[in-house]
N, C-alpha and C positions, 0 to 999 in steps of 0.2 A: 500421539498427542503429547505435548509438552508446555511446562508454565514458562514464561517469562516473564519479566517485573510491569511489562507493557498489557499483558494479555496469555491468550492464549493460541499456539502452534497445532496448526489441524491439516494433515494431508498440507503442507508447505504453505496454508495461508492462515495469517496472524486473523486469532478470533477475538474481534475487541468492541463492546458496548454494542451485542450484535448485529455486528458489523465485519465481512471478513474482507482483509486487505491483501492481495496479492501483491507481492514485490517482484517487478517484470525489470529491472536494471541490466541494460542492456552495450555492448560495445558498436560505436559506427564503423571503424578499423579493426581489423585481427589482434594488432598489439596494443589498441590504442586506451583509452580510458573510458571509465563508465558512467552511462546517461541513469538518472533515478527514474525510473517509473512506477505507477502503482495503479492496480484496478482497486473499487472499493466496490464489494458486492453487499444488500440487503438481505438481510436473510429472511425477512418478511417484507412485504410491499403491500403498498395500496394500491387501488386503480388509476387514481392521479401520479403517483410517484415511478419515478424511472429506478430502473431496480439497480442498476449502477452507474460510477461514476470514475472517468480514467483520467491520471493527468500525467505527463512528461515533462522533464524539466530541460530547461535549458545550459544550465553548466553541466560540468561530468566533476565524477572522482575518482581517486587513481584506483581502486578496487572493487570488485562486484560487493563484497560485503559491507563496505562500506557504504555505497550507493544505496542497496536494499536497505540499513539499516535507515539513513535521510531518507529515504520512501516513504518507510513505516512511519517515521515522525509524523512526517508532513500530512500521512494522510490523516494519521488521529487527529491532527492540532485538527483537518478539513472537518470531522464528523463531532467533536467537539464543538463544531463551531456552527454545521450544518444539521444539526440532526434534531427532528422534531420531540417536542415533549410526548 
């Protein structure tokens, strides 16, 4: 486990406003450039609520770290903006 200014690093996925976001940034080509994805798993759920939530983006960036890092954003800004009281 490790901190970052974002959250926290557990077993490779970001633990944030529990909430953990897997960064899946992926290449379509061998050489080519990488797609941002990101799982967002619940670490508690209700009976109405889906326990998680994935999305894929449609531009790429030249490097997987990069990618994952816009992942991560993206999903917090998601769970910020999604997430019940």
């Amino acid at each position: 486990m490790r901190a970052s200014s974002s959250g926290v690093t557990v077993n490779n996925n970001l633990l944030y406003k529990n909430y953990f976001i897997g960064c899946e940034s992926f290449q379509r080509e061998k050489h080519g450039s990488w797609v941002p994805q990101y799982t967002i798993t619940r670490q508690v759920t209700e009976a109405n609520d889906f326990p998680s939530h994935q999305y894929q983006f449609s531009h790429t960036l030249p490097t997987k770290n990069e990618a994952d890092r816009y992942a991560a954003q993206k999903a917090q800004e998601w769970i910020d903006k999604n997430q019940k009281p």
